[in-house]
C-alpha positions as CSV (number, residue, x, y, z in Angstrom):
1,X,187.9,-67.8,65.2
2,X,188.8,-69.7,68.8
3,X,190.8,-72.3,68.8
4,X,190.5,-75.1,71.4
5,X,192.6,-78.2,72.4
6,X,191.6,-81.6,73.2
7,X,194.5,-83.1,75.3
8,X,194.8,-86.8,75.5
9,X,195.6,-87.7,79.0
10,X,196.3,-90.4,81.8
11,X,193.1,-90.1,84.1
12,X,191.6,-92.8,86.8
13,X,193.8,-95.6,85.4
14,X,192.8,-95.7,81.7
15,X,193.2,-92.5,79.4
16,X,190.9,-89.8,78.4
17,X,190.5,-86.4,76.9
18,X,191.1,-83.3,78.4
19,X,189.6,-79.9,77.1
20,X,191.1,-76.8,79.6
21,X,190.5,-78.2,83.3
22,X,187.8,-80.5,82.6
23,X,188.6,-83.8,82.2
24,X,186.2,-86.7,80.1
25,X,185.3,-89.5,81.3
26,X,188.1,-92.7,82.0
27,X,188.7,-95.1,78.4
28,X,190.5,-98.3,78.7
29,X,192.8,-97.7,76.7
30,X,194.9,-94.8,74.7
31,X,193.4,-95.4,71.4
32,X,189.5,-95.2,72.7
33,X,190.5,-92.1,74.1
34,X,191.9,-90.5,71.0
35,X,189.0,-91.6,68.8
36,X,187.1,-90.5,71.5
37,X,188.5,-86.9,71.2
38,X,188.8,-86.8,67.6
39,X,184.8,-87.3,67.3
40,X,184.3,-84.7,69.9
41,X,186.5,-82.0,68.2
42,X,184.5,-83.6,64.9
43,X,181.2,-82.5,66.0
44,X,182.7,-79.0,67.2
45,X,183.0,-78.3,63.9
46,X,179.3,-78.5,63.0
47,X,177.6,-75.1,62.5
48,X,174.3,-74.8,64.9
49,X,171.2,-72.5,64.6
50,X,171.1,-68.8,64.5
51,X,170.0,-68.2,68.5
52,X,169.6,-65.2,70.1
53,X,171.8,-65.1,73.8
54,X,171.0,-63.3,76.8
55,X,173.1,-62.8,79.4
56,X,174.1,-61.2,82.9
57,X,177.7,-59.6,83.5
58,X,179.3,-59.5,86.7
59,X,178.1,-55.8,86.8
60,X,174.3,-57.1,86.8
61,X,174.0,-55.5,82.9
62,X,171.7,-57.3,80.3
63,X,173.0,-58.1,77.1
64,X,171.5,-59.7,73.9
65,X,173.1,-61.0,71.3
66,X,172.3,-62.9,68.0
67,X,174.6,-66.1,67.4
68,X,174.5,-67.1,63.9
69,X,175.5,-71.0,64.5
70,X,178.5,-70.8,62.1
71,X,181.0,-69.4,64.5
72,X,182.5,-72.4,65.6
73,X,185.3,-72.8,67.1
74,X,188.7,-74.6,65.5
75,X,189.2,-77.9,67.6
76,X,192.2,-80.3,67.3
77,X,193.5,-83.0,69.1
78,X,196.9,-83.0,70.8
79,X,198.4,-86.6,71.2
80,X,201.7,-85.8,73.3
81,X,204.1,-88.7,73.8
82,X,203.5,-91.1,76.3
């Protein structure tokens, strides 16, 4: 299982959530942010449908693959001092 990490941030004058290099979109304030994040990481958590993938590697092979919706990945929220 993958583990990501919502990072609350400073951004455009308010605070938001960031999740590798993307950043969410501007709250007013530290709190909205964080409950912000904490719903996001929430509904990560929620298995999907079973899905079949298909996809092209950089070496122009075909791949299929079945994706049984309850592989989710392990979210949590990382508040850091401010």
């Amino acid at each position: 299982m993958s583990i990501v990490h919502y990072v609350i941030v400073e951004h455009d004058g308010g605070w938001a959530y960031r999740l590798g290099d993307v950043v969410s979109e501007a709250f007013p304030t530290h709190d909205a942010a964080l409950a912000a994040a904490r719903d996001v990481a929430a509904r990560q958590r929620v298995p999907g449908e079973t899905t079949t993938l298909t996809y092209q590697t950089p070496d122009g092979r075909w791949h299929e693959e079945t994706s049984t919706g309850d592989d989710r990945p392990e979210p949590d929220v990382i508040d850091p001092p401010h």
